[in-house]
N, C-alpha and C positions, 0 to 999 in steps of 0.2 A: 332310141332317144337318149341323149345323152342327160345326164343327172344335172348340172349344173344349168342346163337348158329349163328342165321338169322344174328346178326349184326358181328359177328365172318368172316362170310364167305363171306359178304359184305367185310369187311376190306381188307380181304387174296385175293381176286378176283381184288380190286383195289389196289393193293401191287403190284398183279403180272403185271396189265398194264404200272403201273411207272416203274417196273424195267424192260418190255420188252422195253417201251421210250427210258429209259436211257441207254440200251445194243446198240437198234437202231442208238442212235444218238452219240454213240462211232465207231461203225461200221463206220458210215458215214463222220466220221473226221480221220478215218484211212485211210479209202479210198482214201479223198481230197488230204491227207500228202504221199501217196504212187504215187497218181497219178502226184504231186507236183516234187516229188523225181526224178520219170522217166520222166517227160519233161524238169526237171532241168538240167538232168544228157544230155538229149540229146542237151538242147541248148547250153551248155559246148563243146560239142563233136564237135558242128558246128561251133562255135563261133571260139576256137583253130585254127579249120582248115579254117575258112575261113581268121581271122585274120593270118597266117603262111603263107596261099597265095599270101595275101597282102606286105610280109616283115615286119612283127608287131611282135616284141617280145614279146607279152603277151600271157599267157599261164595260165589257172586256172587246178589247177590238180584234178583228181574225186577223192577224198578219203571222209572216213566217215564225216569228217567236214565240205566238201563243199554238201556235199549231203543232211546234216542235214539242212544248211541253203538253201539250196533251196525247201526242203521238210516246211521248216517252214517258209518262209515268200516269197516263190516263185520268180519269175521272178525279183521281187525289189532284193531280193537275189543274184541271178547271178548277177544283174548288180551292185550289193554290192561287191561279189568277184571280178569281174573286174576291179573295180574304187579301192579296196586296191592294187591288184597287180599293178595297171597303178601309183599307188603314189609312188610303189617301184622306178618308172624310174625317179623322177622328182628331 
């Protein structure tokens, strides 16, 4: 076997481990931002209705913008959308 072959397939062998890393740990931050999205979406859902219950006119609505900031910066998030809607009353 020729040496430059040997270090050839060395290279391509740890090539493919970096990029299966790097597919893994995208995978794993889609994951985070999807599971982010749907507890976002559902603390919104609760929040609404338990503040409606109360007589509290705040209401954050689900559309793609509130989705996206709860999917990106979570729970600080919703309660990011809350505190702008609650400034609408002030």
């Amino acid at each position: 076997m020729n040496t430059t072959l040997a270090f050839g397939m060395i290279a391509g062998v740890c090539g493919l481990v970096l990029i299966i890393a790097v597919l893994k740990q995208r995978a794993q931050l889609l994951l985070n931002f999807l599971v982010r999205v749907a507890l976002g979406s559902i603390c919104i859902l609760f929040t609404n209705d338990f503040l409606a219950e109360r007589g509290i006119a705040l209401s954050v609505g689900l559309n793609p913008v509130s989705l996206l900031t709860a999917g990106a910066l979570g729970f600080s998030g919703v309660a990011l959308l809350y505190g702008i809607v609650a400034c609408k009353y002030l």
